[in-house]
BAMAR-639589 format. One record per atom (N, C-alpha, C, CB): x, y, z. Coordinates in steps of 0.1 Angstrom, whole numbers, plus 5000, padded with zeros to 4 digits. Glycine has a CB too. Layout:
<atoms>
XYZ
...
</atoms>
This chain:
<atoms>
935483843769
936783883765
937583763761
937483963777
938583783753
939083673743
940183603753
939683733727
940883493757
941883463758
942683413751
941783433763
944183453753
945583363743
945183233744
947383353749
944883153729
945183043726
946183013717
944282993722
947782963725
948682933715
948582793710
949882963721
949082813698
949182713688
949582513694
950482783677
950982523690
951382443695
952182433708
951782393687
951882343717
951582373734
953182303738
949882263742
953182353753
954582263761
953682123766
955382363779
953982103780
953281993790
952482063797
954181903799
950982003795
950182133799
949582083817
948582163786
948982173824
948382173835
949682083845
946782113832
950482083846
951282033858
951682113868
952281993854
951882253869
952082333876
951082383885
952682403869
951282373899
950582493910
951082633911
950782433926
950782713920
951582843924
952682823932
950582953931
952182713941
953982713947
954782633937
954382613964
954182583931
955582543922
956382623910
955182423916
955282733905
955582833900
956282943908
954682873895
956182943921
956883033929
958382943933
955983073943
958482843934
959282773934
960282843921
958582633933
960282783908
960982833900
961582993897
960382803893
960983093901
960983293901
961983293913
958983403906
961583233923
962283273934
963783203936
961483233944
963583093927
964583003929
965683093921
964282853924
964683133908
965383233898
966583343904
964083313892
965783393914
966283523918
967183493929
965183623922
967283343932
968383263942
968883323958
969783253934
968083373963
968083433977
969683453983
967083323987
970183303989
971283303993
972383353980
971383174001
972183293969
973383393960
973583483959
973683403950
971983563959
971783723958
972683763971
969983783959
972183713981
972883773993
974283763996
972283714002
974583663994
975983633995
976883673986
976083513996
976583633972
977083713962
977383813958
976883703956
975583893955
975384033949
975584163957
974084053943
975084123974
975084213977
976584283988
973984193981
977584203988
978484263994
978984283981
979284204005
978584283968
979384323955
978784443957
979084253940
977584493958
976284603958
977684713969
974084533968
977884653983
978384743988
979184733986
978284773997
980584683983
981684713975
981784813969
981784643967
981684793957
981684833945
980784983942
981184713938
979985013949
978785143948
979585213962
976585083949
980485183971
980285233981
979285283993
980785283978
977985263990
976885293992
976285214009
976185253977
975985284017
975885204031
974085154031
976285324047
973685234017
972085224015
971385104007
971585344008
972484974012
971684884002
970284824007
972584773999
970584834020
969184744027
967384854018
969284784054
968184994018
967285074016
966985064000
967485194021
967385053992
967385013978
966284933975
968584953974
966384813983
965384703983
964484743987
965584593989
964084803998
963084814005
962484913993
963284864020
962885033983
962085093976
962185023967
962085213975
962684953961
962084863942
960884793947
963584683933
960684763958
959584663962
958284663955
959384683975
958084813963
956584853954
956784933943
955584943962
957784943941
957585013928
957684843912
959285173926
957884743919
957984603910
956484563913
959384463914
955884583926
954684613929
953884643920
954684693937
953784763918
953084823908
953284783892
953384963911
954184723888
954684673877
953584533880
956484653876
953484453888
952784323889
951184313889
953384253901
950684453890
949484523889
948884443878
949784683885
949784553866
949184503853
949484403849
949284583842
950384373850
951084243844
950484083848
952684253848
949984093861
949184013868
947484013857
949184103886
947384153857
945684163853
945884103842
944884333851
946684123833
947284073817
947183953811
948484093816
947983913824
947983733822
946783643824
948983673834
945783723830
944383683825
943983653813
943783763826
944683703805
944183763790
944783663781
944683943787
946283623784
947183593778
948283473782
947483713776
948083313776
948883263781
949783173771
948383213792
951083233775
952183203763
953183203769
952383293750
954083093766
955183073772
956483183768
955382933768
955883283759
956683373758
956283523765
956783373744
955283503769
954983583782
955083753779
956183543795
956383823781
956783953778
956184013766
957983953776
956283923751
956483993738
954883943734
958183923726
953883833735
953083873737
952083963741
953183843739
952383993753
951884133760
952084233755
952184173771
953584283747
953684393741
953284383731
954584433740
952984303722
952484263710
951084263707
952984153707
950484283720
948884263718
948384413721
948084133728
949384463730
949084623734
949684733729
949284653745
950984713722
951284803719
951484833705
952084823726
951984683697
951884673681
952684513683
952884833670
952684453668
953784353670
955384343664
953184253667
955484463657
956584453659
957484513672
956684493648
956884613677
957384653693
957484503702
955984773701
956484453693
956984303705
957584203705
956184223708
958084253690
959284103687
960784193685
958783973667
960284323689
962084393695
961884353710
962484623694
960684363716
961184313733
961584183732
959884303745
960684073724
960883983722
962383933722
960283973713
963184023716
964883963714
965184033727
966084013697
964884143731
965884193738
965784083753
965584363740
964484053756
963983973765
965083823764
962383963762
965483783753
966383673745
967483703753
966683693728
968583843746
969583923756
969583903769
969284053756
968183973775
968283953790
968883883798
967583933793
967883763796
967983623801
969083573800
967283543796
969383523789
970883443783
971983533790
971283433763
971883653790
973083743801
973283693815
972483893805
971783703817
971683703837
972483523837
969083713846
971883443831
971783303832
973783303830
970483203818
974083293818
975283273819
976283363826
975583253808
975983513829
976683533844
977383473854
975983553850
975883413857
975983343869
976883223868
974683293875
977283183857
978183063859
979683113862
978182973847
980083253860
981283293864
981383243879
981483433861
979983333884
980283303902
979983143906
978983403913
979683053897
979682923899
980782913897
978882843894
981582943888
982682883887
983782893899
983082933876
983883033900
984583083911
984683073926
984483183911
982783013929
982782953943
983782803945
981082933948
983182733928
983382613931
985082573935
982882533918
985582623925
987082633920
988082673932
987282743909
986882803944
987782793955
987682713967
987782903959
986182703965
985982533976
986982413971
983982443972
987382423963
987682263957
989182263961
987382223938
989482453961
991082463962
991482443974
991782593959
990182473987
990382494000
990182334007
989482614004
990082214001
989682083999
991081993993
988182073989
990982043989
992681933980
994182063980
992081883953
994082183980
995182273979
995482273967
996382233986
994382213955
994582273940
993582323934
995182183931
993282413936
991882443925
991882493912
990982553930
990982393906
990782373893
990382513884
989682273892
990782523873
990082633869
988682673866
990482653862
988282783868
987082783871
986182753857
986682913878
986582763848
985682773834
985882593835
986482873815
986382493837
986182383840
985482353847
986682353841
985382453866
984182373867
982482443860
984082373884
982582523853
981382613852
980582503838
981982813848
982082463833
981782413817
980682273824
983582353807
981782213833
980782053840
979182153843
981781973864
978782223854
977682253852
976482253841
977982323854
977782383835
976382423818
975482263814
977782463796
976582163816
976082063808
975181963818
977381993801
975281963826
974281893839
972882003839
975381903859
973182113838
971682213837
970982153825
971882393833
971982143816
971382163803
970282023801
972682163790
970781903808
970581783807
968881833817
972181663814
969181873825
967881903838
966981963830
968282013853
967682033816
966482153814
965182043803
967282323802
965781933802
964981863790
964281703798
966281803774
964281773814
963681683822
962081743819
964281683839
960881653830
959881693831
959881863838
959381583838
959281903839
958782053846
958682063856
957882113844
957681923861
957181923875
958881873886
955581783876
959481793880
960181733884
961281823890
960481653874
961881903880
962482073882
962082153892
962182163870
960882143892
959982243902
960182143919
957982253895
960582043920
960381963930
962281973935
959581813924
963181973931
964181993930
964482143931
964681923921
964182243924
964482363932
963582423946
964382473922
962082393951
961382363961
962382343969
960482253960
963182213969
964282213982
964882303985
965082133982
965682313971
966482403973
966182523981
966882423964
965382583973
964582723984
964482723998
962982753981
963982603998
963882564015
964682554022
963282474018
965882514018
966782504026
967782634023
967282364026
967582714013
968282844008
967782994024
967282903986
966582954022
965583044034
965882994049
963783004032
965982874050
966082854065
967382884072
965782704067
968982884062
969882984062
969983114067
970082984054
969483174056
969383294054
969183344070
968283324041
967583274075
967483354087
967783294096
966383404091
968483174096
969183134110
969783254113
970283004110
971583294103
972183364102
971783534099
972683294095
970283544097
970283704099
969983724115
969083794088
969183614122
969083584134
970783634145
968683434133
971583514140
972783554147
973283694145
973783464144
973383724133
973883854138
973083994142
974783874128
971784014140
970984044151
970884084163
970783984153
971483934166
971983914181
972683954187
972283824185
974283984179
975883984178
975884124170
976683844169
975484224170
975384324163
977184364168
973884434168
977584444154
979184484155
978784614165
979984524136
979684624176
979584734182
978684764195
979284814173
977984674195
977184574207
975484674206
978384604229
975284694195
974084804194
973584754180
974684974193
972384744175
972084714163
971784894155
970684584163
972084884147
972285034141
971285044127
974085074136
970085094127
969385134111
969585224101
968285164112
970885284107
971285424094
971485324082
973185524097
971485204073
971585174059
969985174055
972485024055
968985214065
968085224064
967385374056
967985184074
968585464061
967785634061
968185694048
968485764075
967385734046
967685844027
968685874024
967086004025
969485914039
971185964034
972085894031
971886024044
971985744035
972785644030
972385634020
972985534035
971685604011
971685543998
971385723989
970085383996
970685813989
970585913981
972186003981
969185993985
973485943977
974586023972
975085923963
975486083981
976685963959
977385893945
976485823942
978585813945
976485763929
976485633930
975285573933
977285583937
974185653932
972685543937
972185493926
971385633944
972585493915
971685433905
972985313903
971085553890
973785293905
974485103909
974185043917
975785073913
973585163927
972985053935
971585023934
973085073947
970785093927
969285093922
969984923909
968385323912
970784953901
971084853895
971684713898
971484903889
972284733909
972584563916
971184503917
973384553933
970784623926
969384563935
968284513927
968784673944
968084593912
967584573906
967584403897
967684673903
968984353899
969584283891
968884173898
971084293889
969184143913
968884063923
967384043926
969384113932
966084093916
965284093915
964883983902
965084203917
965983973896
965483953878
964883823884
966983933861
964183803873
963583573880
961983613882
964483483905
962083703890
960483713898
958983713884
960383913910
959383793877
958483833867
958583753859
958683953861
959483613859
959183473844
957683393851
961083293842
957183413861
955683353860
955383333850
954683423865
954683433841
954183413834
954583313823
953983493833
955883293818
956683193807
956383053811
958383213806
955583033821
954682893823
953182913825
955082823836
952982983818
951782983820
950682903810
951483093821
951582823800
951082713792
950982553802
952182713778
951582613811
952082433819
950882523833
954882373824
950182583837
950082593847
948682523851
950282723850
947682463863
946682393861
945682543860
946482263874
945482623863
945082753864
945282863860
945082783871
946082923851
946883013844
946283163855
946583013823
945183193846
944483283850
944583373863
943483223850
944783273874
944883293886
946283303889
944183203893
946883163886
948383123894
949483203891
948982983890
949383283879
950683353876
950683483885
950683383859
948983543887
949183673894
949383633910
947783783892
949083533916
949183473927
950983463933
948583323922
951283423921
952683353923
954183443919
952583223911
952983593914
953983663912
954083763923
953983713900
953283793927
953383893939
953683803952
951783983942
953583673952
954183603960
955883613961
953783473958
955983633950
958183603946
957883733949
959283543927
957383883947
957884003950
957984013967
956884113944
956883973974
957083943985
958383923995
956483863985
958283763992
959383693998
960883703994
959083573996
960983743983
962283793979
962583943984
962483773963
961584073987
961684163995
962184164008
960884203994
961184054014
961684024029
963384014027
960983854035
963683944024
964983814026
965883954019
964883614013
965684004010
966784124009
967184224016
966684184002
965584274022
965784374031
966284344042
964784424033
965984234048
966384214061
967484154062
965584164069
968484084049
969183974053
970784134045
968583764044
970684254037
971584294038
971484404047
971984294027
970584424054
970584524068
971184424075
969084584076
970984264079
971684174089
973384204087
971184014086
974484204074
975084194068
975984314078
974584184054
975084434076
975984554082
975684624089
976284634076
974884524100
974584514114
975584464119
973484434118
976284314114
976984204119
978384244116
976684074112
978684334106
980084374102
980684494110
980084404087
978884624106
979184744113
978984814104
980484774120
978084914104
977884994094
979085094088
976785044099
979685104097
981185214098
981685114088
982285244115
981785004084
983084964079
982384804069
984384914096
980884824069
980584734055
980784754048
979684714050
980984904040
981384864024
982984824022
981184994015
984084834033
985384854029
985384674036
986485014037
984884634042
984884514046
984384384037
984284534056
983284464028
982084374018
983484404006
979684464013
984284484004
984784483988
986384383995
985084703979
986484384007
987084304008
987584184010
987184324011
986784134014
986283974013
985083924003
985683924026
984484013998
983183963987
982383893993
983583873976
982283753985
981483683986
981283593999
981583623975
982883584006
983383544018
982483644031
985083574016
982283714029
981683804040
980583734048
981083934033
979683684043
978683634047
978683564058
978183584039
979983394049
980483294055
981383304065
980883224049
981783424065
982883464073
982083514086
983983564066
981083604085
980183584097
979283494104
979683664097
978983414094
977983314100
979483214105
976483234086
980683214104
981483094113
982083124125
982783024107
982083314125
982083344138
981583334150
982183414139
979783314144
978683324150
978083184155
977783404142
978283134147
977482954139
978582884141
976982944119
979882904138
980682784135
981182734123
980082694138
981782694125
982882654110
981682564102
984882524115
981282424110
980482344101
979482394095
979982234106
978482504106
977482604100
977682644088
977182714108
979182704089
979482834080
979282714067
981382924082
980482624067
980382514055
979182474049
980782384061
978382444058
976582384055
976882534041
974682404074
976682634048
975682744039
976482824028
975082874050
977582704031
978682794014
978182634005
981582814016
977682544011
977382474002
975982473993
977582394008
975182564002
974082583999
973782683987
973482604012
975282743989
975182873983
975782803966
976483013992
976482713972
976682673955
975482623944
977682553955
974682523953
973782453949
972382573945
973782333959
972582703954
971682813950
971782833936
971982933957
973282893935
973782903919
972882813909
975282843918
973382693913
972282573904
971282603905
972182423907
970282613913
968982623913
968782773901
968482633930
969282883904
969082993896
968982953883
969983083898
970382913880
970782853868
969582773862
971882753871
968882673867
968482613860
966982703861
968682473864
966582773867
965382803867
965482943852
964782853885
966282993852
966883073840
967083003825
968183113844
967782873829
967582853816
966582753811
968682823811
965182753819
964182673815
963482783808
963282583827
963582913814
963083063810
963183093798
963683163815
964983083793
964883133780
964682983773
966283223777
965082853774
964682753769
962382803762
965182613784
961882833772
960982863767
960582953753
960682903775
961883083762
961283193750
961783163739
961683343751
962883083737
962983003720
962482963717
963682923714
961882863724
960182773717
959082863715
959282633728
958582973725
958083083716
957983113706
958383153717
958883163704
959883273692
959983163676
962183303701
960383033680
960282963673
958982913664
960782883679
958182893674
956782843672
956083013664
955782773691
956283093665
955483233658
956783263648
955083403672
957483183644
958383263629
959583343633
957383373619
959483423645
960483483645
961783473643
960383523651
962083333651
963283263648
963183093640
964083243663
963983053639
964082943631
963082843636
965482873630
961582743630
960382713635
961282563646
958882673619
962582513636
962982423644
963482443661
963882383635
962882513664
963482573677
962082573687
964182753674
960882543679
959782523689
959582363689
958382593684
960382263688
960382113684
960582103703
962082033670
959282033707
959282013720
959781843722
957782043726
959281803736
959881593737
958381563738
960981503757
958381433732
957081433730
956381323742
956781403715
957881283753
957881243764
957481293771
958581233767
958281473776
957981523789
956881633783
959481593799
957581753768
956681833768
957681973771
955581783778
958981843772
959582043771
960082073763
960582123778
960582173760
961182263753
962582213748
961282393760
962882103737
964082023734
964782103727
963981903728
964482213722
965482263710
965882403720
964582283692
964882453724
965182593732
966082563741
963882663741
966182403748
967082383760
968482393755
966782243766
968482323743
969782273737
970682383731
969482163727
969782503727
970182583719
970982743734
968582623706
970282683742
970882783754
971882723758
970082813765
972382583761
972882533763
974282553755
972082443763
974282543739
975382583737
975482733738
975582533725
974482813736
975582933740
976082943751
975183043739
975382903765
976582923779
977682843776
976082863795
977682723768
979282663767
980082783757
979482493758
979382793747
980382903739
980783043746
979482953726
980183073757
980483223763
981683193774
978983313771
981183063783
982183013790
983482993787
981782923794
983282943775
984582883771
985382993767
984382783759
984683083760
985583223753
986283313763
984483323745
985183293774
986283383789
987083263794
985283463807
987183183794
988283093795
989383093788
987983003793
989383073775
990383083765
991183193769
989783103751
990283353771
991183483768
991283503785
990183623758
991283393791
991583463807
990983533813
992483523810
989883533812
989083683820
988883633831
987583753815
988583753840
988183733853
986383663856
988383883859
986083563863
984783523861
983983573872
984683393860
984283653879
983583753891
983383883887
984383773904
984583973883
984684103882
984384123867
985984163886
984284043857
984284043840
983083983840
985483963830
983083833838
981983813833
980483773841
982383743825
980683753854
979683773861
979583973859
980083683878
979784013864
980384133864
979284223850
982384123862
980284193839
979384273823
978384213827
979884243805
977884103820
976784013819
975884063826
976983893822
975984093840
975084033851
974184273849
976383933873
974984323851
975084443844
973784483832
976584453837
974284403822
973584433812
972184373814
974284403799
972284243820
970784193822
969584303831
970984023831
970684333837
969784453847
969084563842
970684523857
970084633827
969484683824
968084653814
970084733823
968684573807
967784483800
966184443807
968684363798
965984423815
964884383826
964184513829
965484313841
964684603833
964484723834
963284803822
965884763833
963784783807
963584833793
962184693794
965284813778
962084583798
961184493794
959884513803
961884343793
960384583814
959184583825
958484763822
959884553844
959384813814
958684963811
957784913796
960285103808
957784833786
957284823778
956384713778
957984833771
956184633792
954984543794
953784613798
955284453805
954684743809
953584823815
953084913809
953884883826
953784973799
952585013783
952084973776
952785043774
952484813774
951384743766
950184723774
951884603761
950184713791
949084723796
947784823795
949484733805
948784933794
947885043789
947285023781
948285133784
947685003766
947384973752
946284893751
948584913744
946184773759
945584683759
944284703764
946284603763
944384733775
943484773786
942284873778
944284863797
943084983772
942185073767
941585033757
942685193764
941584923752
940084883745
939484793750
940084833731
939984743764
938784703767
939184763779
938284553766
938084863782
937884933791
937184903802
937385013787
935884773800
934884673807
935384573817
934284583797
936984513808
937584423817
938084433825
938084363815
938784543835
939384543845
938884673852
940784533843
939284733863
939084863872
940184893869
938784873887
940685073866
941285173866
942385183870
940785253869
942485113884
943785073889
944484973882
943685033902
943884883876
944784793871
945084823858
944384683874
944284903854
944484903832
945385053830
942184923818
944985133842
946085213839
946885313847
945885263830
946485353865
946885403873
948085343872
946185413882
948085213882
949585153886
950385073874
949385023898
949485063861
951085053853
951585203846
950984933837
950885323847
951585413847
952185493857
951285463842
952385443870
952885503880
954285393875
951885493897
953985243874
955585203871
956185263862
955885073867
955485283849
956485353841
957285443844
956085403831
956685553853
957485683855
958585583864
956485843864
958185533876
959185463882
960485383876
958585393888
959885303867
961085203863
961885293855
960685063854
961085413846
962085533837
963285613845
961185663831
962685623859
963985693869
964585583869
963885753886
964685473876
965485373879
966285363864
964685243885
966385353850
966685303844
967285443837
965885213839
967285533837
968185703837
969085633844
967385873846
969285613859
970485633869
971085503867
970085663886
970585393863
971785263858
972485343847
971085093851
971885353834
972685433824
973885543827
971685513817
973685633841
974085743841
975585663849
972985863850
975185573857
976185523863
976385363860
975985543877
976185343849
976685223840
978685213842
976085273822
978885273840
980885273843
981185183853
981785443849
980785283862
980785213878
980185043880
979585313889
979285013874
978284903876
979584833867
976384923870
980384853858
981284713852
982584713863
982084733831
982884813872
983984733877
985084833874
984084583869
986584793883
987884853876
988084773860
989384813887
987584693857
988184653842
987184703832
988284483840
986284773833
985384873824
986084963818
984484943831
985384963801
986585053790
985185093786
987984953777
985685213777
984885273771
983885203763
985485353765
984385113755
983985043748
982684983755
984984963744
983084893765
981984803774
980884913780
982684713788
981285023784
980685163793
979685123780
981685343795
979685163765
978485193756
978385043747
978685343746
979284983747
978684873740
977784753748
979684813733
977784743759
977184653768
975884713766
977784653783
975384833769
974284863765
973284863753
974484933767
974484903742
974284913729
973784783723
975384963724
973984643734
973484523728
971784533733
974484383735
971984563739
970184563744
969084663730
969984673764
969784763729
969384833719
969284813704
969784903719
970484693702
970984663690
970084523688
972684663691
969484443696
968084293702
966684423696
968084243730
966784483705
965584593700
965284563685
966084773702
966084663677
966184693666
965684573655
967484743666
966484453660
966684293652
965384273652
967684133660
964984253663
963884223665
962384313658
963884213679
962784423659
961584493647
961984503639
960984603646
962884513633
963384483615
963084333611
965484513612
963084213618
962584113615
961184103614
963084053622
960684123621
958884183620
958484263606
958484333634
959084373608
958484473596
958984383583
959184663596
959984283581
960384233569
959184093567
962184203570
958884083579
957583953579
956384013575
957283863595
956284143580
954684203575
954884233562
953984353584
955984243553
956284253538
956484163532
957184303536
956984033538
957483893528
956083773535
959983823533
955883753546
954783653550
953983733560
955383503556
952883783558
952183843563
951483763573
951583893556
951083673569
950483573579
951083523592
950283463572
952383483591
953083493601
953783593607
953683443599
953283723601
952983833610
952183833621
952483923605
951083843611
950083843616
950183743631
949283803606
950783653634
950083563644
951383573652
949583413639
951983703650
952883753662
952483803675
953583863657
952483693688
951983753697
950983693702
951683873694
950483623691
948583523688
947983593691
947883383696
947083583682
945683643684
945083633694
944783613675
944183743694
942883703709
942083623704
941683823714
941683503707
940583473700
938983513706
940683323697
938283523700
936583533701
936383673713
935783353709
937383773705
937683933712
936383943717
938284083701
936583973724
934584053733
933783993732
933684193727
933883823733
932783783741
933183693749
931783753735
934683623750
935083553765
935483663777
936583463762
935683553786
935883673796
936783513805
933983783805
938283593810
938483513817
938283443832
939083543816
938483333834
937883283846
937983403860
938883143850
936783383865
936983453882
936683613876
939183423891
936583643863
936183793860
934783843865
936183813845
933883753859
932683763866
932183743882
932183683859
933183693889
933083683901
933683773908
933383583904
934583823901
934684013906
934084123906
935384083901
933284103893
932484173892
931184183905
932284153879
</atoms>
């Protein structure tokens, strides 16, 4: 069986699986998720079922990592997603995921700089009695990531490593204390039971939770830099489904254990992001509390940068196969990364930052808020059309894998990720917030659809004006049916 040989390469073989788990996880930023997303999750959804939310995306992202795991055998390209759909399902279906996957990312990534902005701006206010505005501090950021993103790989990977490590050792000091300190002198599992999370409003919370997952599944967008591809991406990805399951499940059940289940959501929409810190200084101490709002900022960073090394990739992708402008696959010929993908993400988070700055928006409830929204759904649409291209793929070569993997469990995700992605849509309103207008209700969406579209109208105009660079949308298999990837034969 044939493996992806892409053209022109990043910095190759530097990466292990922890260091690839390093980046996904860092992606999906544990303590921000927690601290950030999820007293937004109970906020905002009113919903006492967040702990339970998590606990079911688990296996059902599970089952999504099935195929996508078996796949990456097959296929290694720093564009990861549109590949896969492009080899299984057609290629112009893969250069509409291809953009929408573009969408995604650049959403989720510059999101998060609202809540950077907003932690920083109030730390700094609660430090001097003047805080700065937040698109100033978010702007300093963009440009310190941007600078990190055109470092070495390995180097990146060694710097968010810490971070994690010390993101985790938090997390369960403090799900520890409150635990301990349960509100009401009883620890209570009702955000656990069907009835909390199955009324109003469950598909906002299927969509926070879902959101707080995004990161795990970029494994593969290193799989040109990995020393093992073959192995490390499926390794490294059910590792981030793992560990990021744990730490959710148990750290927003800790949350409204410690608050009180009676009174987490009116408590989480009241203090926000404060909630967390506000129980770990009751419990821990003021300096504790401090340590882990600091940690929480520098989480931000870590996300940040592990996001925009992501989409920094998928431009050199995209670039290097025609889709977008070829000058956009121009790597360093220093480190090996991605110089033009870095730079070109780079200005759009200044350009988006700056523009909710200019017009005053809110950088929590707006543009962390839309952004972070649409990436969710967006992720959602990219993991239902990976797990068809699995199919696609699979079924001609019928030899290379077992049944479970080519097409039981990526069609058990499809049906799965198609419910989950019905009930974001149905309850999309809710998921932007009180400042949600009609407009944003269908045009926030309408951008993911409207990436779709670009992206196969740009295809079908390449299979009409340069065929050839059609053609090598996705790259070819080379030497179809008679390689076989590493460790295949030893399964057998």
């Amino acid at each position: 069986m044939g493996t992806h040989r892409p053209r022109r390469g990043l910095g190759h073989r530097r990466l292990g699986a922890a260091q690839i788990v390093f980046f996904v996880v860092a992606a999906a930023g544990p303590l921000f998720a927690i601290a950030g997303g999820v007293p937004t999750n109970y906020g905002v959804t009113g919903s006492l079922g967040v702990p339970l939310s998590f606990l079911l995306l688990a296996p059902i992202l599970g089952l999504f990592a099935v195929g996508y795991a078996a796949m990456s055998r097959y296929i290694t390209n720093a564009g990861a997603f549109y590949p896969y759909v492009a080899n299984g399902v057609g290629k112009s279906t893969g250069a509409g995921i291809a953009f929408v996957t573009l969408i995604t990312y650049n959403a989720i990534q510059i999101s998060i700089y609202g809540l950077f902005g907003w932690a920083v701006s109030t730390w700094l206010g609660t430090l001097t009695g003047s805080p700065p505005p937040w698109w100033l501090c978010a702007l300093v950021l963009v440009v310190i990531v941007g600078a990190l993103g055109v470092l070495r790989v390995d180097l990146n990977a060694k710097v968010l490593g810490v971070a994690l490590c010390l993101e985790v050792a938090v997390l369960t000091i403090v799900d520890v204390a409150l635990f301990a300190n349960p509100a009401g002198g009883s620890v209570s599992w009702v955000p656990l039971a069907p009835s909390s999370l199955f009324t109003t409003g469950v598909g906002a919370v299927f969509a926070f939770s879902a959101a707080a997952f995004i990161g795990f599944e970029g494994a593969a967008t290193y799989g040109e830099e990995t020393r093992e591809p073959s192995r490390t991406v499926g390794r490294a990805t059910f590792a981030a489904i793992g560990l990021t399951a744990v730490l959710y499940v148990v750290s927003s059940l800790a949350l409204a254990v410690g608050a009180g289940p009676d009174v987490i959501v009116t408590t989480a929409a009241a203090q926000g992001p404060d909630l967390l810190f506000n129980l770990a200084g009751a419990h821990l101490g003021g300096t504790f509390s401090a340590i882990a709002y600091t940690l929480f900022v520098t989480g931000q960073c870590a996300a940040l940068l592990s996001f925009h090394n992501a989409v920094a990739r998928y431009f050199f992708a995209l670039g290097r196969e025609g889709l977008l402008p070829r000058s956009l696959a121009k790597t360093s010929k220093r480190t090996g990364a991605p110089v033009a993908g870095s730079l070109t993400q780079t200005t759009l988070a200044l350009v988006v930052v700056a523009a909710f700055g200019i017009a005053e928006r809110d950088p929590v409830t707006e543009l962390f808020t839309w952004l972070g929204a649409t990436a969710s759904m967006g992720a959602v649409v990219i993991m239902i059309a990976v797990s068809l291209s699995v199919i696609g793929f699979f079924k001609r070569r019928r030899a290379a894998e077992n049944a479970w993997r080519r097409w039981i469990a990526p069609s058990m995700a499809i049906l799965a990720l198609s419910a989950v992605l019905a009930l974001i849509l149905l309850n999309f309103d809710l998921l932007l917030g009180p400042a949600g207008t009609f407009l944003l209700r269908w045009g926030l969406p309408g951008l993911v659809v409207v990436a779709a579209l670009a992206g196969f109208l740009r295809a079908e105009v390449l299979r009409t004006r340069d065929p050839e660079t059609y053609a090598g949308i996705g790259g070819p298999l080379e030497d179809d049916g008679e390689r076989e990837p590493a460790g295949l034969e030893a399964r057998r």
